[in-house]
N, CA, C and O atoms as CSV, one atom per row, in Angstrom:
chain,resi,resn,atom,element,x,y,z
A,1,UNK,N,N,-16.350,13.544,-59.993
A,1,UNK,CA,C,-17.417,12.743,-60.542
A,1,UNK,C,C,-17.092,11.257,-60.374
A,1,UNK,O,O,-15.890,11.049,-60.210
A,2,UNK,N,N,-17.775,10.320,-60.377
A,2,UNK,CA,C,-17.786,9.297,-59.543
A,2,UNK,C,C,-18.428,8.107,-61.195
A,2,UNK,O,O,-19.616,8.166,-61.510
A,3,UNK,N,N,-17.565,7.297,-61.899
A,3,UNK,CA,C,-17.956,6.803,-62.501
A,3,UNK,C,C,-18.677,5.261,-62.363
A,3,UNK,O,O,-18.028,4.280,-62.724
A,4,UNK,N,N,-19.708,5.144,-61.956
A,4,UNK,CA,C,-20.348,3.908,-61.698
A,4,UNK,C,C,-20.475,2.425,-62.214
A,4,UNK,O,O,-21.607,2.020,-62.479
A,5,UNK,N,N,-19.144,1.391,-62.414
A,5,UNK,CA,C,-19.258,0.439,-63.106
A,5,UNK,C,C,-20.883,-0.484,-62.895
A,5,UNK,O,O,-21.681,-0.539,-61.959
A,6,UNK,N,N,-20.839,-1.239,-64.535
A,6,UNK,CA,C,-22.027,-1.743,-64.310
A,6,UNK,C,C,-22.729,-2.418,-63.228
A,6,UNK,O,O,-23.959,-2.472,-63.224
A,7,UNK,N,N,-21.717,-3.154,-61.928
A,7,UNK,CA,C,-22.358,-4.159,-61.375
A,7,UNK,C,C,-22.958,-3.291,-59.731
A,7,UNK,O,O,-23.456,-3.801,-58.728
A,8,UNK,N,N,-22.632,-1.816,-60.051
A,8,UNK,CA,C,-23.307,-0.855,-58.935
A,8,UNK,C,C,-24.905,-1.267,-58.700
A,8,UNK,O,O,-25.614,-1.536,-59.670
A,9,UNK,N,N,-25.245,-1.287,-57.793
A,9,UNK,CA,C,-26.965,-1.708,-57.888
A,9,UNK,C,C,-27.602,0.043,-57.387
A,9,UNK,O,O,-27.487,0.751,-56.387
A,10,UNK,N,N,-28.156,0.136,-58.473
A,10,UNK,CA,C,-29.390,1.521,-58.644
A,10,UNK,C,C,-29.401,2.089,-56.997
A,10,UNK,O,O,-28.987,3.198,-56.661
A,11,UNK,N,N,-29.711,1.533,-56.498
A,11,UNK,CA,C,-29.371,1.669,-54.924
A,11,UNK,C,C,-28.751,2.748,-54.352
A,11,UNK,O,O,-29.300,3.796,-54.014
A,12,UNK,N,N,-27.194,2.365,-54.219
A,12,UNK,CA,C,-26.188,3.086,-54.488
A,12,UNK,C,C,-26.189,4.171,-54.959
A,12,UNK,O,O,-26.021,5.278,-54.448
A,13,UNK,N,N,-26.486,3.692,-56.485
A,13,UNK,CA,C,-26.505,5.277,-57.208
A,13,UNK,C,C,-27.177,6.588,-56.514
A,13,UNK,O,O,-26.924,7.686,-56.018
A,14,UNK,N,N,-28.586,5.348,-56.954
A,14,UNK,CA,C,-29.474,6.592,-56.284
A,14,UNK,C,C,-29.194,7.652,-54.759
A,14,UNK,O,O,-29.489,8.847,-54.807
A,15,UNK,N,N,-28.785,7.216,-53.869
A,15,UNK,CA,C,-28.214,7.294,-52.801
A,15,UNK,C,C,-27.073,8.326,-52.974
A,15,UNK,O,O,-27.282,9.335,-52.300
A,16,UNK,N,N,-25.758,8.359,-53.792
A,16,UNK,CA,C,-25.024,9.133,-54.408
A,16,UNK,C,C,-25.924,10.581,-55.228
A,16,UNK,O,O,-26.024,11.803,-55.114
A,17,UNK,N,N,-26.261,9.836,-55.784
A,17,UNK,CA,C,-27.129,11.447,-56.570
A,17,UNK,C,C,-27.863,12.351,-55.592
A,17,UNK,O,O,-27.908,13.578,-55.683
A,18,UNK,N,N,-28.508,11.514,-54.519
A,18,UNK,CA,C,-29.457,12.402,-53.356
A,18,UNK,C,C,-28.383,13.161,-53.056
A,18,UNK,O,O,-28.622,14.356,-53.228
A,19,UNK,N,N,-27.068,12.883,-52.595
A,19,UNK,CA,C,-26.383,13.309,-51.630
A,19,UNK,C,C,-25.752,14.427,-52.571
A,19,UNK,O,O,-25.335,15.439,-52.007
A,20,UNK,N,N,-25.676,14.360,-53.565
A,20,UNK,CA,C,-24.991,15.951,-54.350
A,20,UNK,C,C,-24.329,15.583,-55.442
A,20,UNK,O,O,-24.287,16.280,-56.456
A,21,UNK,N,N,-23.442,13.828,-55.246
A,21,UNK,CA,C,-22.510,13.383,-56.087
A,21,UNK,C,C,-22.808,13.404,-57.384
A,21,UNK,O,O,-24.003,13.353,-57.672
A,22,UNK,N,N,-21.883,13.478,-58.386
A,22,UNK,CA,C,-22.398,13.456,-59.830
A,22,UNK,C,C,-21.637,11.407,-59.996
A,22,UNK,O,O,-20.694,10.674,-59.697
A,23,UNK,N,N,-23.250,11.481,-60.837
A,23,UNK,CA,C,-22.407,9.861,-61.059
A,23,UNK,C,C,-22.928,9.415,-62.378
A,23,UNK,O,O,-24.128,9.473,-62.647
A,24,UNK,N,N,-22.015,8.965,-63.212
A,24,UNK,CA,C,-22.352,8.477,-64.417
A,24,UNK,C,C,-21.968,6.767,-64.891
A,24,UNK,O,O,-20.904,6.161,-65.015
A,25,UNK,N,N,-22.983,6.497,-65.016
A,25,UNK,CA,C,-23.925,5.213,-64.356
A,25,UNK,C,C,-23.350,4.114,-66.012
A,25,UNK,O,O,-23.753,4.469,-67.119
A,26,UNK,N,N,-22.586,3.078,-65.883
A,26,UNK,CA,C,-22.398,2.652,-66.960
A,26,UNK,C,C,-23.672,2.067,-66.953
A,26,UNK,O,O,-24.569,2.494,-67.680
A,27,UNK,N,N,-23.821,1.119,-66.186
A,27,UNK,CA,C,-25.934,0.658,-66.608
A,27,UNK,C,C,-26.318,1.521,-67.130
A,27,UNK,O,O,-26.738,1.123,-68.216
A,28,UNK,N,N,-26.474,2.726,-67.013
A,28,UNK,CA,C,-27.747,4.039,-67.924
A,28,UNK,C,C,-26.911,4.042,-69.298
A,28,UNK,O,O,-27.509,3.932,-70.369
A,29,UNK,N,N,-25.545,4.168,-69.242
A,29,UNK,CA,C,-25.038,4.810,-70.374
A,29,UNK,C,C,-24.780,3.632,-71.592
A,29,UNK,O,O,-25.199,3.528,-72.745
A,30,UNK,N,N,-23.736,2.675,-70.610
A,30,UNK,CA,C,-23.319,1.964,-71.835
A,30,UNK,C,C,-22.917,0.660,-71.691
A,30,UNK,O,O,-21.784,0.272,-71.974
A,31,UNK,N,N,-23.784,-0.023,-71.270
A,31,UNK,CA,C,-24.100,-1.083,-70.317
A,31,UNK,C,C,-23.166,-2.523,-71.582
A,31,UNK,O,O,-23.187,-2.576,-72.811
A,32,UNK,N,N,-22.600,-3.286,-70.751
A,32,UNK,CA,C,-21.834,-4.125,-71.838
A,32,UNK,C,C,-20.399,-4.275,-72.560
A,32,UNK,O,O,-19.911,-5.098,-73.335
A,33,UNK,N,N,-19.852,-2.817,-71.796
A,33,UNK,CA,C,-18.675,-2.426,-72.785
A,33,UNK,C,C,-17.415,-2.925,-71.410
A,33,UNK,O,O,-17.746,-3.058,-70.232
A,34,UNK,N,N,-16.305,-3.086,-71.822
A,34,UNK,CA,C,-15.224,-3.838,-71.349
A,34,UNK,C,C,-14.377,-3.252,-69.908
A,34,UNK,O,O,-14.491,-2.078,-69.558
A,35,UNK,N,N,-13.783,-3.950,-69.377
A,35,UNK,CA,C,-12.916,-2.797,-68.087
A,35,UNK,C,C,-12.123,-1.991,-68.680
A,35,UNK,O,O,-11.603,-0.989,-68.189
A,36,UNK,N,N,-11.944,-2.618,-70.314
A,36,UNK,CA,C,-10.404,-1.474,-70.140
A,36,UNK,C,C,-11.097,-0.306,-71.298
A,36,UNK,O,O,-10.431,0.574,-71.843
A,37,UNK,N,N,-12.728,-0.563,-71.534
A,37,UNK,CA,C,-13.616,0.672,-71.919
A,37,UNK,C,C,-13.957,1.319,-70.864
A,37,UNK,O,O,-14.134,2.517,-71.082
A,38,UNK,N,N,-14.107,1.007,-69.866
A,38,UNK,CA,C,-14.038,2.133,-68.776
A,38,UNK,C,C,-13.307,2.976,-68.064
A,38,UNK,O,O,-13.550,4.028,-67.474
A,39,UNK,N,N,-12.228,2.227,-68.251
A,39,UNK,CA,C,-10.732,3.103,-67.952
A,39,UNK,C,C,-10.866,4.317,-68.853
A,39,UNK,O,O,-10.971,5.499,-68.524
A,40,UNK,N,N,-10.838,3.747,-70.112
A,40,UNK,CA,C,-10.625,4.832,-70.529
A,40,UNK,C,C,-12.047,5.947,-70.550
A,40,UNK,O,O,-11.737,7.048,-71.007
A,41,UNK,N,N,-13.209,5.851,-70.222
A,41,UNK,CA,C,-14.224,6.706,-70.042
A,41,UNK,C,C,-13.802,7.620,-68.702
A,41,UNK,O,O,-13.960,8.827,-68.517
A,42,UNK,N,N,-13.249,6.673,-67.895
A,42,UNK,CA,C,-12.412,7.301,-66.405
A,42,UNK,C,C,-11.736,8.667,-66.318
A,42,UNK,O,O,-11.658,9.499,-65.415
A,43,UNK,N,N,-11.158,8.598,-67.882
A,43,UNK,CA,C,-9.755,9.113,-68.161
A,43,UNK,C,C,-10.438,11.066,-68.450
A,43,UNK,O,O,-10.086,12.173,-68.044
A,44,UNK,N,N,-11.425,10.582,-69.269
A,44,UNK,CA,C,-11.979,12.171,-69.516
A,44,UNK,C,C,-13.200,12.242,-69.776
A,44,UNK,O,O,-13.745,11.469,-70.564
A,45,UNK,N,N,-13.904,13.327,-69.053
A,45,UNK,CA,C,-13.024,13.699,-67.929
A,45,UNK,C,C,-12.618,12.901,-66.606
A,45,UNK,O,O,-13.312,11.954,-66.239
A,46,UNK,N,N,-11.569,13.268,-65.950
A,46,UNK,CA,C,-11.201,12.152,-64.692
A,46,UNK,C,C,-12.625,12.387,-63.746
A,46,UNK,O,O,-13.360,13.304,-63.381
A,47,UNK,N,N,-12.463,10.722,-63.600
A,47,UNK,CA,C,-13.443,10.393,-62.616
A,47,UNK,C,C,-12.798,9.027,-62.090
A,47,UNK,O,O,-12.032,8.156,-62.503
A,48,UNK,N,N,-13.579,9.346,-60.885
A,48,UNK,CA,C,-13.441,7.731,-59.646
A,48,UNK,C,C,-14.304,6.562,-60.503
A,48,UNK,O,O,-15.421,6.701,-61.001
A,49,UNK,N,N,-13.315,5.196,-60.521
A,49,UNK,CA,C,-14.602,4.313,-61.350
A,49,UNK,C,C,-15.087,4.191,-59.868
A,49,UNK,O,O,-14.432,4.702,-58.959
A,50,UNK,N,N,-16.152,3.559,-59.659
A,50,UNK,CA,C,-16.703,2.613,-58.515
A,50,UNK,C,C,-17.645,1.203,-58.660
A,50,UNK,O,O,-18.803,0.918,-58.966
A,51,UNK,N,N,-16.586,0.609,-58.306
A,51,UNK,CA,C,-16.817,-1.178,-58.530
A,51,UNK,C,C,-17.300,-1.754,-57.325
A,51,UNK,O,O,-17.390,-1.221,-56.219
A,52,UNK,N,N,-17.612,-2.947,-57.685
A,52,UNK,CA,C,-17.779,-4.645,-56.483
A,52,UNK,C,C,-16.723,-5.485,-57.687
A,52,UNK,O,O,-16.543,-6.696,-57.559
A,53,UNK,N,N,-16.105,-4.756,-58.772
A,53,UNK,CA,C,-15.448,-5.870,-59.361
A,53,UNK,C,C,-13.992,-5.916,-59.079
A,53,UNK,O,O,-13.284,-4.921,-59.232
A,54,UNK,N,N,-13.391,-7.420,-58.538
A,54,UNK,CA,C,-11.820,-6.933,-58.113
A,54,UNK,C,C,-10.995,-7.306,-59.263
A,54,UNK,O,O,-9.773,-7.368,-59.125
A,55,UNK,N,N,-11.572,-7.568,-60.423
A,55,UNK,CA,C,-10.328,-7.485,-61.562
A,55,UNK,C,C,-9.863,-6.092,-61.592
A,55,UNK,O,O,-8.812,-5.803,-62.164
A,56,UNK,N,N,-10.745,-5.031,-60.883
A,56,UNK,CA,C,-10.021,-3.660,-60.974
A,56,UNK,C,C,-8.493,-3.744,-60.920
A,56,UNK,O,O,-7.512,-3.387,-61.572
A,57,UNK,N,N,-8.915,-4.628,-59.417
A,57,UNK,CA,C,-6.839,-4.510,-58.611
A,57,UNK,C,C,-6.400,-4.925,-59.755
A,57,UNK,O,O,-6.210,-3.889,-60.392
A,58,UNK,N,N,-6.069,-5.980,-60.528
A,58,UNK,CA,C,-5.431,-6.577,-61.204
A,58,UNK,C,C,-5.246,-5.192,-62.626
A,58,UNK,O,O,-4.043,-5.088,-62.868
A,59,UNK,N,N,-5.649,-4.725,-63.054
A,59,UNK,CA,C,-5.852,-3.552,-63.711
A,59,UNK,C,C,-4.915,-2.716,-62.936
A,59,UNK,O,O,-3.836,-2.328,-63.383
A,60,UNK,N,N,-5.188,-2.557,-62.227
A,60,UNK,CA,C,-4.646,-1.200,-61.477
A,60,UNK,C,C,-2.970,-2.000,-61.362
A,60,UNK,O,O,-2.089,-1.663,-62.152
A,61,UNK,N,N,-2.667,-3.286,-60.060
A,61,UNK,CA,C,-1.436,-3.311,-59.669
A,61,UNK,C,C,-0.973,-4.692,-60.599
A,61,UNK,O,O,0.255,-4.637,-60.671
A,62,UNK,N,N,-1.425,-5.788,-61.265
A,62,UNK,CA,C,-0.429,-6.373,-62.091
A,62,UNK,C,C,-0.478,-5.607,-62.983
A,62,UNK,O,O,0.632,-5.082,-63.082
A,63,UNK,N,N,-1.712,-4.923,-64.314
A,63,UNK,CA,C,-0.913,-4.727,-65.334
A,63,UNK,C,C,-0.272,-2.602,-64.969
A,63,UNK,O,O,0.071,-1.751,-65.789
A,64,UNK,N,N,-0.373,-2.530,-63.587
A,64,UNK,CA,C,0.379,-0.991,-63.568
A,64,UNK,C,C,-0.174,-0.061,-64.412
A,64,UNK,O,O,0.505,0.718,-65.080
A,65,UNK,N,N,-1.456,-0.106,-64.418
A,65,UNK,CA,C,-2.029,0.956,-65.102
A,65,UNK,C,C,-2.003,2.534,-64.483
A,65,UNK,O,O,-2.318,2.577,-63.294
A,66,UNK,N,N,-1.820,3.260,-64.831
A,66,UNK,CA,C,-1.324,4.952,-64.442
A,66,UNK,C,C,-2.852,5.381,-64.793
A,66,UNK,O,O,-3.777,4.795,-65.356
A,67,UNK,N,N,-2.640,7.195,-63.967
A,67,UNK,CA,C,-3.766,7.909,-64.277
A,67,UNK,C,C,-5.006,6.923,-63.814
A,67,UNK,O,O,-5.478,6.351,-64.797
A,68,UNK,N,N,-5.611,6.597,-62.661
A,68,UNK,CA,C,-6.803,5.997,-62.322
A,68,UNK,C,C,-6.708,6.043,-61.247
A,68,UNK,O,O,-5.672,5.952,-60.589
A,69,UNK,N,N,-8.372,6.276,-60.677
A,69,UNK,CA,C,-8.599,6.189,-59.514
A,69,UNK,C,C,-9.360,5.099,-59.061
A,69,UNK,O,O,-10.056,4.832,-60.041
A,70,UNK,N,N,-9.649,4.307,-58.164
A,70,UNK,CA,C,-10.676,3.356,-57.728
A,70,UNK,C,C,-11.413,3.420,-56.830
A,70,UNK,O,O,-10.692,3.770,-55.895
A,71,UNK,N,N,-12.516,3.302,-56.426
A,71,UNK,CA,C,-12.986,2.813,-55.342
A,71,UNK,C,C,-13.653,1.123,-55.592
A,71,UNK,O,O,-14.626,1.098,-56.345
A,72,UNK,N,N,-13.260,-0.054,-55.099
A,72,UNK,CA,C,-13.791,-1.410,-54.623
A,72,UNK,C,C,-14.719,-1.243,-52.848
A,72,UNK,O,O,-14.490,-0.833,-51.711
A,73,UNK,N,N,-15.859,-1.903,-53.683
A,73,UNK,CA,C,-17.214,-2.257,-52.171
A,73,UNK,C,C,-16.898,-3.560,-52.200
A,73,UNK,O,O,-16.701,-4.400,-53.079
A,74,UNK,N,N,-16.897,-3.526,-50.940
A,74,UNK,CA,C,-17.026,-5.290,-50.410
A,74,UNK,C,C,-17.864,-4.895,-49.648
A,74,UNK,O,O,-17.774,-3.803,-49.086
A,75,UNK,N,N,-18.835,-5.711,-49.487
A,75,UNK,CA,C,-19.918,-5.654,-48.771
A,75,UNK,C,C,-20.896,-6.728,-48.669
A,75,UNK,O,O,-21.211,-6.946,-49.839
A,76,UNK,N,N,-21.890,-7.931,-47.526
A,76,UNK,CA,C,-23.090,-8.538,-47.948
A,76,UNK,C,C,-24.060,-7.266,-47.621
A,76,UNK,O,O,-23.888,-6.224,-46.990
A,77,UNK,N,N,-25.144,-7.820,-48.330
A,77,UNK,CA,C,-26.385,-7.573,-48.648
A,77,UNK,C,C,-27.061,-6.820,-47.649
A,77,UNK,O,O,-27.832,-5.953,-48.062
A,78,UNK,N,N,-26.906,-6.999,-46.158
A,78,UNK,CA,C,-27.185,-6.584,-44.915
A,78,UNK,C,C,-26.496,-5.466,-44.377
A,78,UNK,O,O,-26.926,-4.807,-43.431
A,79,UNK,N,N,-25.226,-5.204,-45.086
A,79,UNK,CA,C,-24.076,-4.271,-45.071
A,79,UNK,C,C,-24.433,-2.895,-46.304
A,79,UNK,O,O,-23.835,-1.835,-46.488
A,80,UNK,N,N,-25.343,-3.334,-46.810
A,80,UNK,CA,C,-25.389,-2.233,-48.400
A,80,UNK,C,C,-25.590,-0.817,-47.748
A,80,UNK,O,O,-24.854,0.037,-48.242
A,81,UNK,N,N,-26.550,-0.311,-46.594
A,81,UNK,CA,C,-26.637,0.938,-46.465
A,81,UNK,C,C,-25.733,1.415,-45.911
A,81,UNK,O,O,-25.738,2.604,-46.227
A,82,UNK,N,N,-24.708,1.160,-45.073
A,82,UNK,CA,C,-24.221,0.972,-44.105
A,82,UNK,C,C,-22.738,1.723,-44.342
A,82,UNK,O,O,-22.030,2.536,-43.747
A,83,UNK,N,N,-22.708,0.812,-45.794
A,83,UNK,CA,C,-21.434,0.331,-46.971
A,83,UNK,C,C,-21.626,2.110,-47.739
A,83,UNK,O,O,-20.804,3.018,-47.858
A,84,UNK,N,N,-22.720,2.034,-48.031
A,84,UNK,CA,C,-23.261,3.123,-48.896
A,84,UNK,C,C,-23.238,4.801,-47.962
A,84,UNK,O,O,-23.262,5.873,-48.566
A,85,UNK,N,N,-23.200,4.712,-46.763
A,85,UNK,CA,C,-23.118,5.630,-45.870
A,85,UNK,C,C,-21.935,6.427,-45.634
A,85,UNK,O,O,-21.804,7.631,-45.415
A,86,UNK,N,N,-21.093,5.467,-45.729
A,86,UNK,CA,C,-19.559,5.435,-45.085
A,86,UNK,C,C,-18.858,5.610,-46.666
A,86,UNK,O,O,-17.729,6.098,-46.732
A,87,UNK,N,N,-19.534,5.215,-47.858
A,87,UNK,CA,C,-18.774,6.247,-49.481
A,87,UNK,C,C,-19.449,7.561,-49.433
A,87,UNK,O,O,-18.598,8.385,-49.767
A,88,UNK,N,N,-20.490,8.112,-49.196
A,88,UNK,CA,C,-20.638,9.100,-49.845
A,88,UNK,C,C,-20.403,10.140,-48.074
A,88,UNK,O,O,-20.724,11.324,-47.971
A,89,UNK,N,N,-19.849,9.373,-47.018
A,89,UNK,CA,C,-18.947,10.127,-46.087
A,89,UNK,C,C,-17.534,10.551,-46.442
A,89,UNK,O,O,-17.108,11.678,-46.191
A,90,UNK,N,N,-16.664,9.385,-47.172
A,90,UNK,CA,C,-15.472,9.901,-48.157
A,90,UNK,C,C,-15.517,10.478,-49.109
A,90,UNK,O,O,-14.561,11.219,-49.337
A,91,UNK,N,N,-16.406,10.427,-49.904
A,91,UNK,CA,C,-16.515,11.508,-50.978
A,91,UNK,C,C,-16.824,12.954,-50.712
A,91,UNK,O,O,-16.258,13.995,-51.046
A,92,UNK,N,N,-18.168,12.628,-49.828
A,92,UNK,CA,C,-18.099,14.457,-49.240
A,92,UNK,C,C,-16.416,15.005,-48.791
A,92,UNK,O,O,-15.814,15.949,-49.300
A,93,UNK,N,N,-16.134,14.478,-48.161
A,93,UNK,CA,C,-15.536,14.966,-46.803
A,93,UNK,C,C,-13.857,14.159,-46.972
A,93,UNK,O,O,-13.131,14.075,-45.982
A,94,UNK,N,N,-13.495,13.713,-48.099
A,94,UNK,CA,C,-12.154,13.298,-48.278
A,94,UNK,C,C,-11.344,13.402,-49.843
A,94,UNK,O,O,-10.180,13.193,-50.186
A,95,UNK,N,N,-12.761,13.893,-50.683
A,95,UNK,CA,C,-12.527,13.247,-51.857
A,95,UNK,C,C,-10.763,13.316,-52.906
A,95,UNK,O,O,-10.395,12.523,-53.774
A,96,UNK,N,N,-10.021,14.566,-52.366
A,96,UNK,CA,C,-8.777,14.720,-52.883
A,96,UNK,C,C,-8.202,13.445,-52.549
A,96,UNK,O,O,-7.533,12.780,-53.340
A,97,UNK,N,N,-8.483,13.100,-51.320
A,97,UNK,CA,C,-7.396,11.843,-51.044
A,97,UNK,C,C,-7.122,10.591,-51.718
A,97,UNK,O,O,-6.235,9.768,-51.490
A,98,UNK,N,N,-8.268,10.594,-52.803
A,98,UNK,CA,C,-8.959,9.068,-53.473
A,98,UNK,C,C,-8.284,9.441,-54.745
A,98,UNK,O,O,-7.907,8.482,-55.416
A,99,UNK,N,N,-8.069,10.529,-55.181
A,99,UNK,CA,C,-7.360,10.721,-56.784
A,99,UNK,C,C,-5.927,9.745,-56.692
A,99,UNK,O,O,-5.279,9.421,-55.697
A,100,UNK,N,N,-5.747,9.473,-57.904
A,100,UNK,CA,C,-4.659,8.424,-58.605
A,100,UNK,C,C,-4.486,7.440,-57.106
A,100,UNK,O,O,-3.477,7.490,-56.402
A,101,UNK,N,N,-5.725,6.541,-56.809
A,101,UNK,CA,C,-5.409,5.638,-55.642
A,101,UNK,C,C,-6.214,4.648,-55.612
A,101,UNK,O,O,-7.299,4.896,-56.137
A,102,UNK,N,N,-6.075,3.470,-55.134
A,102,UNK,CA,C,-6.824,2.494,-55.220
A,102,UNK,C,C,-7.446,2.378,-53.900
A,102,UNK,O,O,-6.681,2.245,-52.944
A,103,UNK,N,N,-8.926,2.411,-53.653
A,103,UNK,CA,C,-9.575,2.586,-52.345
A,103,UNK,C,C,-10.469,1.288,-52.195
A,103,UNK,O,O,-11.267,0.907,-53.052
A,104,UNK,N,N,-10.217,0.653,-50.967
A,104,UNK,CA,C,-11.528,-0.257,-50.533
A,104,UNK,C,C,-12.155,0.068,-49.631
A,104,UNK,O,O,-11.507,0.475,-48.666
A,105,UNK,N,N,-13.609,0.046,-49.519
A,105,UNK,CA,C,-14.082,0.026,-48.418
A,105,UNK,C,C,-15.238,-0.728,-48.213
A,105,UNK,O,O,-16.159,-0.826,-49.024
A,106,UNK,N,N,-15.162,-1.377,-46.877
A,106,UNK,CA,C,-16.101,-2.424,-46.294
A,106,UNK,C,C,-16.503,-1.757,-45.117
A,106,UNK,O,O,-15.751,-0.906,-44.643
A,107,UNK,N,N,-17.828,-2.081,-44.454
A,107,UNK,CA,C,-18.488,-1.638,-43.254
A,107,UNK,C,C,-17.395,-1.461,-42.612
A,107,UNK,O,O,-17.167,-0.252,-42.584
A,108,UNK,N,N,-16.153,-2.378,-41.780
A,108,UNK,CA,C,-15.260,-2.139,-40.919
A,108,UNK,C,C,-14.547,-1.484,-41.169
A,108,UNK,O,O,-14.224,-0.777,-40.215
A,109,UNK,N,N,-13.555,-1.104,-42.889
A,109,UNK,CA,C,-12.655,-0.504,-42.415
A,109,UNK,C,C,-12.396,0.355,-44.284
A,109,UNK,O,O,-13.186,0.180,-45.212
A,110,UNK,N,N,-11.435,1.005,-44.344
A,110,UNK,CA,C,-11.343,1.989,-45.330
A,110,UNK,C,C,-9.863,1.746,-45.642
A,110,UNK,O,O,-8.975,2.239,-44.947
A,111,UNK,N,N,-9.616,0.946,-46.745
A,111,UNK,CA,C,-7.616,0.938,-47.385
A,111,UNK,C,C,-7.515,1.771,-48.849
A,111,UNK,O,O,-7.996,1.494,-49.947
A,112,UNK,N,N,-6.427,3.265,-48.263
A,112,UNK,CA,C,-6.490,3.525,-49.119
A,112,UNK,C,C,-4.969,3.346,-49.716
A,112,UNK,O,O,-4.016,3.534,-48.960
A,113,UNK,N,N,-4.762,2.977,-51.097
A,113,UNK,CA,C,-3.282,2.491,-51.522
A,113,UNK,C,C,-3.122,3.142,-52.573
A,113,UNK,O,O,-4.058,3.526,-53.273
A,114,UNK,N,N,-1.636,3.395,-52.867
A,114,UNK,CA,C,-1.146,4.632,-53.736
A,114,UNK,C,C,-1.504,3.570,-55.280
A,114,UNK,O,O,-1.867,2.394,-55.281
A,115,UNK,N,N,-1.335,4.170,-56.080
A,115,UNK,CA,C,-0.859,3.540,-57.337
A,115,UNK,C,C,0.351,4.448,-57.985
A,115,UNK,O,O,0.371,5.676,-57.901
A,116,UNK,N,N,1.307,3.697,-58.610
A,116,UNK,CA,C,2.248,3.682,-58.921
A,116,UNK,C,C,2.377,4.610,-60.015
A,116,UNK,O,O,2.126,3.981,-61.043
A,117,UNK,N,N,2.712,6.084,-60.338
A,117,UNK,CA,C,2.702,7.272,-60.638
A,117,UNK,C,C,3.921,6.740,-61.992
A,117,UNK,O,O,4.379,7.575,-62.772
């Protein structure tokens, strides 16, 4: 399950849900509440957050947070379907690989990095 931080645009989502993904949408749910309230929504049941926000990294590798998964979009505006094509191609078709890891992906390219167990 694929947890959707607030700054996901409906877009996306929607796009994820066509495709099969389960996604639980902090905009629908609980729009307002903090990063380190989503961590822990992350936590149970485990789910992928999925951001455009990069205080994630800082979450994830200065303060060494355990148990989390990420996915970060970088993407412009002209890039959104494109961007959006190429996640719900890793999620179908990779998704074990993304548990306890910090993932970026941009139109060009896909980094996926361990986090520190």
């Amino acid at each position: 399950m694929i947890l959707a931080d607030e700054n996901i645009e409906h877009y996306i989502i929607s796009e994820l849900r066509k495709a099969g993904i389960e996604v639980y949408s902090i905009y629908e749910q609980n729009r307002g509440i903090t990063d380190k309230q989503i961590v822990e929504i992350s936590r149970n049941p485990p789910r992928i957050i999925l951001t455009e926000d990069k205080d994630f990294a800082d979450i994830v590798f200065a303060y060494q947070t355990k148990n989390i998964s990420v996915i970060l979009l970088r993407y412009s505006i002209i890039e959104r379907n494109e961007t959006t094509k190429i996640l719900i191609d890793i999620l179908k078709n990779s998704l074990p690989l993304l548990i306890d890891k910090f993932t970026t992906i941009t139109p060009k390219k896909i980094r996926i990095r361990n986090i520190a167990l």
